[in-house]
N, C-alpha and C positions, 0 to 999 in steps of 0.2 A: 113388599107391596102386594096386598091381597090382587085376586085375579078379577076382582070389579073394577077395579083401578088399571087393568092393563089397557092402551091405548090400541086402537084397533089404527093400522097405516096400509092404505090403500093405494099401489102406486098403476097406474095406466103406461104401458110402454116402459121398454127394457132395455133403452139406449141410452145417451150422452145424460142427460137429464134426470130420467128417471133413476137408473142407476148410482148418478151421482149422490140423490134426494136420499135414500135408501142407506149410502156409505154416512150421510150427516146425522141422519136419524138413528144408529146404530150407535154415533158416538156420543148422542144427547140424552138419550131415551132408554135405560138398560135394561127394561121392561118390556120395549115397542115387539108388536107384532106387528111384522111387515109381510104385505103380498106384492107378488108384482105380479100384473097379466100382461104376457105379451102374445099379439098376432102372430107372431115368428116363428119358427119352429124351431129355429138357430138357438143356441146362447149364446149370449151378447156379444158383440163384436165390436170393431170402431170402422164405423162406416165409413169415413174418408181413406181406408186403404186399400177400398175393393176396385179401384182403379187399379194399385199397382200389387195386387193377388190378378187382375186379370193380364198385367203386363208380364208375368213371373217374375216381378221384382223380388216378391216376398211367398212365403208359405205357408200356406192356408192355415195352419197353427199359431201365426203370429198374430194372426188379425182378431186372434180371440181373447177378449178381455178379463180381467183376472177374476178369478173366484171372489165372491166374499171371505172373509176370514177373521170374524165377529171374535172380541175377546168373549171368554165364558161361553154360555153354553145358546146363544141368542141363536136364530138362524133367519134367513128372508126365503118366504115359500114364493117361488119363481115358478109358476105355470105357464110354461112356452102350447104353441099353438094354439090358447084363444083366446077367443075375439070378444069381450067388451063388448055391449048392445046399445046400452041406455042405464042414465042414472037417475034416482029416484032421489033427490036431492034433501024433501021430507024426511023420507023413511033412512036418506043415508047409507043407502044399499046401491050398487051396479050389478045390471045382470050380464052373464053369459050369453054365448052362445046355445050353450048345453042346457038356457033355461034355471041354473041356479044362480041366486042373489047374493053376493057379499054382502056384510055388512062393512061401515068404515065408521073412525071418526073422524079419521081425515082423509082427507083423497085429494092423491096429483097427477094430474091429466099431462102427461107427458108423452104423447100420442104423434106429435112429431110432422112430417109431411107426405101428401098422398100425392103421385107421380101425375101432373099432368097429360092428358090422352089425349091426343089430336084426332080430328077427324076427319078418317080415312079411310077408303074403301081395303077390305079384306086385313085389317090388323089381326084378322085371328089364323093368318097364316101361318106355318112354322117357318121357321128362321125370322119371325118379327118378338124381338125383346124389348123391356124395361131395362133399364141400366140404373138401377135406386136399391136395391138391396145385393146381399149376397148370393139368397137365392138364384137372384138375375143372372150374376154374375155366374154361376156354379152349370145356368143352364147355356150362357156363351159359351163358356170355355167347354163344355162337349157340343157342342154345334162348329167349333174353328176348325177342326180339322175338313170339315165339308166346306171353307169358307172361304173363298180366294176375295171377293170385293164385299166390303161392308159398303152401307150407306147409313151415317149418322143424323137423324134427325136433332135438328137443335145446334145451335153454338152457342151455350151459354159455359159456364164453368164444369158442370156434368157431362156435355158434351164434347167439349175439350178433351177433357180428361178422358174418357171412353174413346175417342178416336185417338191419342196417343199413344194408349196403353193397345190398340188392336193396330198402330203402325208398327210399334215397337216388337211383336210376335210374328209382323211379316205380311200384315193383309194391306190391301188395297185399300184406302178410305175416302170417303165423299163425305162432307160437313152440310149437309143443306140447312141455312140459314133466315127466315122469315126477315128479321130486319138487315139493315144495310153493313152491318160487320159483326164479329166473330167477339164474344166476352162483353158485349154493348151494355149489361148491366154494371159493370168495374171499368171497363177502357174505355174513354174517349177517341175519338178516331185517330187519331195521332199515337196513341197506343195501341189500337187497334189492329189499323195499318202495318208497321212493326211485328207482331206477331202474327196476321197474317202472313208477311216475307216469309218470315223462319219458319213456320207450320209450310205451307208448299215447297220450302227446299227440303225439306226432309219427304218431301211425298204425300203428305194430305191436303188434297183439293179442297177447296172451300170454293162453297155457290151461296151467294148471297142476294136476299132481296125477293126470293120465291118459296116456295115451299113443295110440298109432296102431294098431289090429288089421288092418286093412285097406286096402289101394291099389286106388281105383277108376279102370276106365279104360274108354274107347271110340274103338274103331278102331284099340287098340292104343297111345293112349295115356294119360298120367293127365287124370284128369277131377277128381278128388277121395280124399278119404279119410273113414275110419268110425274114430270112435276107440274106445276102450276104453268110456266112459261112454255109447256109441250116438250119441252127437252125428254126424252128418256136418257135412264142409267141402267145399264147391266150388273145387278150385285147377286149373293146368297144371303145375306142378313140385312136386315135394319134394323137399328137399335134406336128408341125413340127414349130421349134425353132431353125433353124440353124445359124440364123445371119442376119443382114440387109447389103446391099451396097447402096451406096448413088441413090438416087432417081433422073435421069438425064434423064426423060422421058420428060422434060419441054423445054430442050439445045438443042433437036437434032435442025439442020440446026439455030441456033438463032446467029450462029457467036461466040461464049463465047468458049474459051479453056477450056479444061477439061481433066484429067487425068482419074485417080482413082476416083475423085470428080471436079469439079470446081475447078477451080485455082484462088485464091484469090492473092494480095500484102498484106502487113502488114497493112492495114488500111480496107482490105474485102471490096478492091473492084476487080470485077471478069476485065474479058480485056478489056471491053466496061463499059468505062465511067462514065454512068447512072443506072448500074445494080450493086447491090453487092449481096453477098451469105455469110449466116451465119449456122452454127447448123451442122446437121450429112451431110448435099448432099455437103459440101464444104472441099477443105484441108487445113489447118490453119498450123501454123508453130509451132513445138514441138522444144522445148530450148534442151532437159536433149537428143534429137537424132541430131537437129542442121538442121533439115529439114522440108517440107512440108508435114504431114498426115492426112489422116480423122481420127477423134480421135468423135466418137461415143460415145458423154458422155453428157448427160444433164445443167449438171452444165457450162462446155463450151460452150454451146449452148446460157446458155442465158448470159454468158458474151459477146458472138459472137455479141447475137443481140444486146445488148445494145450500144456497142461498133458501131455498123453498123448505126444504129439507129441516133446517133450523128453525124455521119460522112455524112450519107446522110441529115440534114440536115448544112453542111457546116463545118463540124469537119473535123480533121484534125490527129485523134491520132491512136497511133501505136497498133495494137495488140501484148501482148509480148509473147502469145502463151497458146497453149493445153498441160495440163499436163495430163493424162490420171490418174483417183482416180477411186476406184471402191470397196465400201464397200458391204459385205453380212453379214446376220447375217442368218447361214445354225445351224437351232434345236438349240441355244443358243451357237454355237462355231465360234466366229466374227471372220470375214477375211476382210482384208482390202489389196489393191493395191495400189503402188502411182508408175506413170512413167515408166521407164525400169525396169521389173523382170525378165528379162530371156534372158540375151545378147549369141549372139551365136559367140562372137569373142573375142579374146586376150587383147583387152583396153579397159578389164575392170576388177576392182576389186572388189573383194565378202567379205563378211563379214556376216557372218553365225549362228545364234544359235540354235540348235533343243533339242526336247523334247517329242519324238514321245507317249510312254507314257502317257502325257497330253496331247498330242494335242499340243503343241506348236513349232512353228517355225516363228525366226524371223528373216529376212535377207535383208543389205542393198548392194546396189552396186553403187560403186563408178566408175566416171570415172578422173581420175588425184585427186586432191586434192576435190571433187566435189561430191555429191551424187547425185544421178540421177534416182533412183529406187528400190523401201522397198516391202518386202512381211510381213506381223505381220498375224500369226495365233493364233488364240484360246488368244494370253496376249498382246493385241496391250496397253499397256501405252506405252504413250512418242511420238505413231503417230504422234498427230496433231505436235508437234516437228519440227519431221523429216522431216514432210512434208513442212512446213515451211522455213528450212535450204535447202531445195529441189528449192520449189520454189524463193526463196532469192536469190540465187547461192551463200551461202556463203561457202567460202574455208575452210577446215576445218585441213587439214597437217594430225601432230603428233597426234590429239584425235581420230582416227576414229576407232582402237580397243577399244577405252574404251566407245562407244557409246550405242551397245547394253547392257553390263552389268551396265549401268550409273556409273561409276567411277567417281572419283572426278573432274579428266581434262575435261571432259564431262560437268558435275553438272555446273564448275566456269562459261566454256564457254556458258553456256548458260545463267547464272545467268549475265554475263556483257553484253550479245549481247541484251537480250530482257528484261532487268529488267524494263524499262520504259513504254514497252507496257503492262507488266503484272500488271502495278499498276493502268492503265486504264480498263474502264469496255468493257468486248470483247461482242457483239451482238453473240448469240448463237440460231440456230435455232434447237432446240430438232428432231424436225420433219417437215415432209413438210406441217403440216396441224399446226403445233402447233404455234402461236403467244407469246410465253411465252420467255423470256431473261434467259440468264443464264450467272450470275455475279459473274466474278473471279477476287480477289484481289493475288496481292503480296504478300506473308506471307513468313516472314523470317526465323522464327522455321521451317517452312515445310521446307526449302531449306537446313537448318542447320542438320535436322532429315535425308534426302536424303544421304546428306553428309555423315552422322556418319553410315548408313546403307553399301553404296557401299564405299567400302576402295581401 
């Protein structure tokens, strides 16, 4: 292929998405010239493990994502630290920071989510962080050992996760929460509730229903805070984890429609042409709502980009959408999300089983003969399942009270709908660092034992 003919790939952002777009392009395109610019300084990483790199679960080596490792002599020029301005959507150029213009032919805005900042008095204290990158992360874990009481701004999944990971190393924690419970975008309050219990026996307070007015400090650094209801708290850090919205600092004036996010079609590409958008700064189409959202999840991201990836070079295929999943494991009581948990309207139906007791709650929601949306606390068998039947859209009628207790009607239908995949061996990633399979056979006594237990 002469060198007029080589494709110029422009990719935005250096995470789930971008990266993945970059791996499709590499296998399509033996020609492509690929760039990626990222803000970061880091190479790539997988950001859902900077939780447990802050908990010393894992070591800072593992959270880093693998090389490329192009067959032939191909390469992707990755320029870590900057920063993307604006794109010239005409001329098909982005510029730098530094003032010089890429050209592209194609370009994918994988740009991702920018940290929500509340407003507060003195955030430019020290000992007040972001908890959204590693950076973040790298400037907590040398501020802990000064650190006896955090105070976590935020209870959503980020701030979960952040005050876990900083009980789990020994500190004091405070969850302050704006609305009325802790996870309020995945749990219902009956899940809620539930994991608030097990989050306070292990030690982390949770204040809900207020928020933070004020950052106290001495000598320049934090001492404490004043919240909304006058309470104070005595802490050395806050770490303010309220949420991401899509990062749409790239679009102003570039001509691209945007909502909430980018507006992609079913194939991610955004209005103009030559550009598409994958990962958290874009809205993709959700089956189980039947609409357009930013659905903020790793795992869609890099199906985003893979998918994107192909299409810019000359693909043609459909995205069939963001199901939003979202597992924690909070002091050994697993919680898992899939899709709609918390419909706040009349078409839909609930299907419910709790066990406050143990910790268990487990509930799916249907919409028509359709499941659409699982909460499993504390005894998630049978998830990967559900989720399954979720994403499948298989109709399900007359079985769907007998699903949580596995009843027989339950058992057959699953045993006819999937018996041929299960006598295949399924690819199982343990973990994000783990290269090991995990190989499940068909076994008929287990099916028969299932049986003879739920009557």
């Amino acid at each position: 292929m002469s060198n007029s003919s080589i494709m110029k790939y422009l990719i935005i952002g250096n995470s789930a998405s971008g990266r993945s777009a970059a791996q499709e392009i590499l296998k399509c395109d033996s020609s492509a010239k690929i760039t990626i610019i990222s803000e970061e300084k880091s190479p790539a990483y997988y950001r859902p493990l900077i939780s447990h790199l802050l908990a010393r679960d894992i070591a800072k080596e593992k959270i880093f994502m693998e090389p490329f490792n192009p067959e032939g002599e191909q390469e992707v020029n990755t320029r870590l630290g900057e920063r993307a301005t604006a794109i010239d959507a005409q001329a098909k150029t982005v510029s730098l920071d530094n003032g010089e213009k890429l050209p592209y032919d194609r370009l994918l805005l994988s740009t991702g989510g920018r940290p929500i900042v509340p407003q507060i008095e003195r955030l430019e204290t020290d000992g007040v962080y972001q908890f959204n990158s590693l950076e973040d992360v790298e400037k907590i874990i040398g501020f802990s050992d000064k650190t006896a009481r955090a105070v976590v701004v935020g209870g959503g999944l980020s701030g979960i996760r952040s005050a876990c990971a900083l009980r789990q190393i020994g500190k004091e924690v405070t969850v302050v929460e704006l609305l009325d419970r802790p996870l309020w975008t995945v749990l219902d309050s009956n899940g809620a509730e539930i994991v608030r219990r097990h989050l306070e026996s292990h030690g982390i307070k949770i204040v809900t229903g207020t928020s933070i007015n004020e950052i106290l400090s001495t000598n320049g650094r934090v001492s404490g805070v004043i919240l909304s209801d006058g309470q104070g708290l005595d802490c050395q850090a806050v770490i303010l984890s309220i949420g991401v919205k899509p990062n749409l600092d790239l679009v102003d004036d570039s001509g691209l429609k945007v909502n909430r996010g980018i507006l992609v079609n079913r194939s991610l590409q955004t209005s103009v042409s030559d550009i598409y958008a994958a990962g958290d700064v874009c809205e993709t189409y959700d089956p189980t709502l039947g609409e357009f959202i930013v659905n903020a999840n790793w795992t869609c991201a890099v199906q985003q980009g893979k998918l994107a990836g192909r299409n810019m070079c000359g693909g043609d295929e459909v995205y069939q959408g963001s199901i939003g999943t979202n597992s924690l494991d909070l002091f050994g009581l697993a919680c898992i999300t899939v899709g709609v948990t918390n419909p706040n309207s009349g078409r839909f139906q609930i299907v419910s089983k709790t066990n406050p007791g143990r910790n268990v709650y487990r509930k799916l929601v249907f919409k028509g003969d359709f499941i659409v949306g699982a909460i499993f606390i504390g005894e998630v068998r049978g998830v990967g399942a559900i989720s399954r039947l979720l994403k499948d859209r298989v109709p399900l009628g007359g079985i769907k009270d007998s699903i949580l207790e596995e009843k027989r009607p339950y058992v057959h239908f699953l045993r006819s709908l999937y018996r041929d995949d299960l006598e295949d061996e399924i690819p199982w990633r343990q973990e994000l660092w783990s290269t090991e399979k995990y190989k499940k056979k068909f076994d008929d006594e287990r099916w028969r034992q299932r049986e003879g237990i739920k009557e």
